[in-house]
C-alpha positions as CSV (number, residue, x, y, z in Angstrom):
1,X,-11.2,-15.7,-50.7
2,X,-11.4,-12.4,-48.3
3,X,-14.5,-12.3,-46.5
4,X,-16.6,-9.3,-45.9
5,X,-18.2,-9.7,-42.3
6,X,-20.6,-7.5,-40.5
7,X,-20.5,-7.4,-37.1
8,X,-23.1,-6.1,-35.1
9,X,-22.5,-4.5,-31.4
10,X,-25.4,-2.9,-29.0
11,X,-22.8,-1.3,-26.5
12,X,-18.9,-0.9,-26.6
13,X,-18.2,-2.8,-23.5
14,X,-19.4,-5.7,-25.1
15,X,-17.3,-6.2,-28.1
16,X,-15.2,-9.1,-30.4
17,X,-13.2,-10.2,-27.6
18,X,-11.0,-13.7,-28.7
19,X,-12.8,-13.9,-32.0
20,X,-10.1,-10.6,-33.1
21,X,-7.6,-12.7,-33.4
22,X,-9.5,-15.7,-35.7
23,X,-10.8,-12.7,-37.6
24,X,-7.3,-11.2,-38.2
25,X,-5.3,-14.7,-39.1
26,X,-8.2,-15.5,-41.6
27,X,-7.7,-11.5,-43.1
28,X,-11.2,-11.3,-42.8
29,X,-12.7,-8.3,-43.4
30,X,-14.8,-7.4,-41.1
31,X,-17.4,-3.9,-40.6
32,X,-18.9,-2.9,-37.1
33,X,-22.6,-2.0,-37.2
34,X,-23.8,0.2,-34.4
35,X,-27.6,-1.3,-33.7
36,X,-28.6,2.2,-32.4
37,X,-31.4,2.6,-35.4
38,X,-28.9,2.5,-38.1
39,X,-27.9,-1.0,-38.6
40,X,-31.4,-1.5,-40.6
41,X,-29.8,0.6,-43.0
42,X,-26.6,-1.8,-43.8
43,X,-27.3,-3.6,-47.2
44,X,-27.1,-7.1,-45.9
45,X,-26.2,-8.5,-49.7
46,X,-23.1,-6.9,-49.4
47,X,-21.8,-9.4,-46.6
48,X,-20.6,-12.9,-46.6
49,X,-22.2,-13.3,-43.0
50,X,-22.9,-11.9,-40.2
51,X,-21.9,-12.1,-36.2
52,X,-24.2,-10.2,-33.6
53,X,-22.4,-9.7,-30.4
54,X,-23.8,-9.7,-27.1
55,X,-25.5,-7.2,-24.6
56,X,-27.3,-6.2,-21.4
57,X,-30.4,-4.6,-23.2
58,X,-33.3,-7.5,-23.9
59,X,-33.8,-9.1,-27.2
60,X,-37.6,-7.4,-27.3
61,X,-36.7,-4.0,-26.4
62,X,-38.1,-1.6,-28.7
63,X,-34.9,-0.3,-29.5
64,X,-34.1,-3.7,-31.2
65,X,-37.4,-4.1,-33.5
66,X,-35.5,-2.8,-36.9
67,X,-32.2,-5.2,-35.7
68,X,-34.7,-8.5,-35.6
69,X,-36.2,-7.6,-39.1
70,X,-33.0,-7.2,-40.6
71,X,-31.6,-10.4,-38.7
72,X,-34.6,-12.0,-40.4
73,X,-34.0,-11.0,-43.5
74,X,-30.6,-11.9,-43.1
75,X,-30.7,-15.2,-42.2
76,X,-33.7,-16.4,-44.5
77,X,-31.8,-15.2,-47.2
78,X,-29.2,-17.7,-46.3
79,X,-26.2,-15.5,-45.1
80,X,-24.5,-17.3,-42.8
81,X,-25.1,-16.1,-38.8
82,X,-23.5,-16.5,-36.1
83,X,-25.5,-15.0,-32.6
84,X,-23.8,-14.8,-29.0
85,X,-25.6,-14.6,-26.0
86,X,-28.1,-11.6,-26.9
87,X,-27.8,-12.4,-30.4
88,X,-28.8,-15.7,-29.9
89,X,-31.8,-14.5,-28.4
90,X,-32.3,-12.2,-31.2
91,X,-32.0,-14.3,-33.8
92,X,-34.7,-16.7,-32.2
93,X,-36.9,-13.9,-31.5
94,X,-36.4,-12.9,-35.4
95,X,-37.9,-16.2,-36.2
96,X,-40.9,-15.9,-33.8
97,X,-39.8,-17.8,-31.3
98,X,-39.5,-16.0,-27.5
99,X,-37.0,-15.2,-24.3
100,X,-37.8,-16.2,-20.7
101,X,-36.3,-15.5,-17.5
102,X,-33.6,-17.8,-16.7
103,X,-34.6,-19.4,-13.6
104,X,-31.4,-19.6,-12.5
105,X,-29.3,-17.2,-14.7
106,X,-25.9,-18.2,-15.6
107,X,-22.7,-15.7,-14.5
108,X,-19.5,-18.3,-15.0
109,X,-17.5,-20.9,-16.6
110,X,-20.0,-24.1,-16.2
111,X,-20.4,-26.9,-19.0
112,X,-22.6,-27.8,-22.0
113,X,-23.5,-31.1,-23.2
114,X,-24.1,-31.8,-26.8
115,X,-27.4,-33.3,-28.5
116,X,-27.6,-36.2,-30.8
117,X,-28.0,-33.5,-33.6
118,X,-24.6,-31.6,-33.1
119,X,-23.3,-35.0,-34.4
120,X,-24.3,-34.0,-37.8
121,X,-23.6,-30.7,-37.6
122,X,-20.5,-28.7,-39.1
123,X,-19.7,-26.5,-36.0
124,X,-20.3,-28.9,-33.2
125,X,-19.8,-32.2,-34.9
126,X,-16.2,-32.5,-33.4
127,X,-16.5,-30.4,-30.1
128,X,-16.2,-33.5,-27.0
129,X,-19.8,-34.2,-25.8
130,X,-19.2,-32.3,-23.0
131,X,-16.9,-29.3,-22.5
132,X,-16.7,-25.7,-20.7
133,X,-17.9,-22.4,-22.0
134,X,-18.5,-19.2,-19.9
135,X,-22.2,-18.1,-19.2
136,X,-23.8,-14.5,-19.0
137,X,-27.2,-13.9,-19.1
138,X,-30.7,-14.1,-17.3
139,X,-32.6,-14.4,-20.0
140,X,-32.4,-17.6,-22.2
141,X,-34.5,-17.9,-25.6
142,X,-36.7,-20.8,-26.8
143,X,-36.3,-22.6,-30.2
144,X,-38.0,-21.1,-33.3
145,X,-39.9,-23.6,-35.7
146,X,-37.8,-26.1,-37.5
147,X,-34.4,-25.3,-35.7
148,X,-31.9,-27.8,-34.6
149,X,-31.0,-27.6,-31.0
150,X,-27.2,-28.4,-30.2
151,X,-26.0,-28.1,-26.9
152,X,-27.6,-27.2,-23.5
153,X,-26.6,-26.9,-20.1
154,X,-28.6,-28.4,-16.1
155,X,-29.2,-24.8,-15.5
156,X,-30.6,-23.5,-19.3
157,X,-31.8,-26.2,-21.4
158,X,-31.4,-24.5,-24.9
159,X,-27.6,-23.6,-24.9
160,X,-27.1,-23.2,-28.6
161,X,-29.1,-24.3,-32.1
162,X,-29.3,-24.0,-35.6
163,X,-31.5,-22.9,-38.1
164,X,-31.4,-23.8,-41.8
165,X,-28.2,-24.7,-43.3
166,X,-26.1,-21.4,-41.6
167,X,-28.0,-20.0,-39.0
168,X,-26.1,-20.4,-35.2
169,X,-27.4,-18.9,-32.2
170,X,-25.3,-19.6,-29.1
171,X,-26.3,-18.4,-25.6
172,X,-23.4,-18.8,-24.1
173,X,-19.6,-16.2,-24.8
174,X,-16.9,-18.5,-26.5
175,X,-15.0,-14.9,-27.0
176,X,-15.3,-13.3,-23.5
177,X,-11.5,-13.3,-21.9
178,X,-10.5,-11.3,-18.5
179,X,-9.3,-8.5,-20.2
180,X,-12.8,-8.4,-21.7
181,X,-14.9,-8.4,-18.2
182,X,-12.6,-5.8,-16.8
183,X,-15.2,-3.8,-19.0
184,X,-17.9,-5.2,-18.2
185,X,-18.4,-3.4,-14.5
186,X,-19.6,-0.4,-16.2
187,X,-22.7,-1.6,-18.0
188,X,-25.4,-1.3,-14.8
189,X,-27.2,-4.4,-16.2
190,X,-23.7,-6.4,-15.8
191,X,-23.5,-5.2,-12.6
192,X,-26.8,-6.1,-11.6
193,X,-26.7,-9.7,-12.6
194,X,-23.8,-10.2,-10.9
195,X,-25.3,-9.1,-7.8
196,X,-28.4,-11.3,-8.2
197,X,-26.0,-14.4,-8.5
198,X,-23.9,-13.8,-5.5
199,X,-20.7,-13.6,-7.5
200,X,-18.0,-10.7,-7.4
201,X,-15.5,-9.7,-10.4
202,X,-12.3,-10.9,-8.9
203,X,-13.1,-14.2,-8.6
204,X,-15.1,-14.4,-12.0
205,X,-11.9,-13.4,-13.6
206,X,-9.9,-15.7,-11.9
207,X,-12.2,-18.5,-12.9
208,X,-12.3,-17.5,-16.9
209,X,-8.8,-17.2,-17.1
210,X,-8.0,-20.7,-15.4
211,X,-10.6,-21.7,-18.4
212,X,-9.0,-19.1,-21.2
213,X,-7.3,-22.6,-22.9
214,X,-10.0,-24.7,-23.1
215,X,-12.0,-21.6,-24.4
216,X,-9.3,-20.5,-27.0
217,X,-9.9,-23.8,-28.6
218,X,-13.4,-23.7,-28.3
219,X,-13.5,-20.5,-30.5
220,X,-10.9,-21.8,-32.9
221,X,-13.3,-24.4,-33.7
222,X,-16.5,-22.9,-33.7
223,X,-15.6,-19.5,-35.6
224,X,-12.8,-21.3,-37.4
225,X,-16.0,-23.8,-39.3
226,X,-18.3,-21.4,-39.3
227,X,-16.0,-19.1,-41.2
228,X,-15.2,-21.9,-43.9
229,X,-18.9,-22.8,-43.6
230,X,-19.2,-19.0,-44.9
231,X,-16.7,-19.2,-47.2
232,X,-18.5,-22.6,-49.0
233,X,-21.2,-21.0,-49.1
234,X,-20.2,-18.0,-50.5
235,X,-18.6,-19.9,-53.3
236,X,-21.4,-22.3,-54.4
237,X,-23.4,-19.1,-54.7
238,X,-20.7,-17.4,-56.7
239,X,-20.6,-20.7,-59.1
240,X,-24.5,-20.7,-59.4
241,X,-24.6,-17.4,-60.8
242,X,-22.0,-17.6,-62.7
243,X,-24.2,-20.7,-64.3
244,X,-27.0,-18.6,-64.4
């Protein structure tokens, strides 16, 4: 079946990055939502799931309070979610939970390690227990109620979790790529970070794309399941209703 996928962006420098091409082999269909106090206004029964991209604003700026109700919406209505970076921390902060500073923030390839719980769960269940993903952000959310933490990290404990049976919120970029952060000098907030960790452009591109292979396949796994996890879904619903 053709899924219909919102995808929601907070600035144009931060955008799909290696999840395009997953997207286009699967012929998914997908429809960009600006969260600039319109996205509230996207009938979220009308999508098979949603993916919330990342950004440099904060996940409690004001600017953000009609995204998190519709997020919340969203994902208690069971629409599968999948949230990177900033919309990780959104979707936590949808469910009441709260960001903190990162003490340190992350700027770079580093690794994860998996919980007990990713075990048993579709997306992470066959990742290795240990593997690379590349980190932005100085801010780094806490769990809401009942969620299942999956992966964290020595310098951010909380690295990615689950809530219910479809919710994901991931803090760190499976889809950022070179080409990608050759953007990414524009956006002051980018810019700034980067400065606070010591770090210069040339030689965080060099290190993601000596990573860009072990990364591919990370994003072929997670958005690969959670795309068919989307898809199940979908269909079981579609059956229901039909029984109804």
């Amino acid at each position: 079946m053709n899924l219909r996928i919102a995808v929601l962006q907070h600035e144009r420098e931060t955008g799909l990055g290696a999840f395009v091409s997953v997207l286009d082999e699967g012929g998914i269909d997908c429809e960009l939502l600006q969260t600039n106090g319109s996205a509230h206004l996207a009938d979220a029964t009308h999508f098979n799931g949603v993916i919330v991209l990342g950004g440099s604003i904060a996940a409690t700026d004001a600017a953000l309070v009609d995204t998190r109700r519709w997020i919340r919406n969203v994902v208690l209505q069971g629409t599968p979610y999948l949230g990177v970076c900033l919309g990780g921390q959104l979707l936590a902060t949808a469910l009441g939970s709260f960001v903190v500073r990162a003490s340190p923030p992350e700027a770079g390839v580093h690794d994860v390690f998996l919980t007990n719980g990713a075990r048993h769960d579709p997306l992470f269940c066959e990742l290795p227990g240990r593997f690379p993903v590349f980190g932005w952000h100085e801010d780094a959310f806490e769990l809401p109620r009942g969620a299942v933490p999956l992966a964290g990290s020595i310098a951010c404990e909380h690295q990615a979790f689950r809530f219910g049976a479809s919710g994901y919120g991931l803090q760190f970029h499976p889809e950022g790529r070179p080409h990608d952060l050759g953007r990414w000098p524009a956006v002051p907030g980018y810019a700034d970070l980067l400065t606070r960790v010591g770090a210069n452009w040339d030689d965080l591109t060099t290190e993601l794309a000596r990573a860009t292979p072990a990364l591919d396949h990370l994003v072929e796994e997670l958005l690969g399941r959670w795309l068919d996890l989307a898809t199940e879904l979908t269909l079981r619903r579609e059956r229901t209703q039909v029984a109804v």
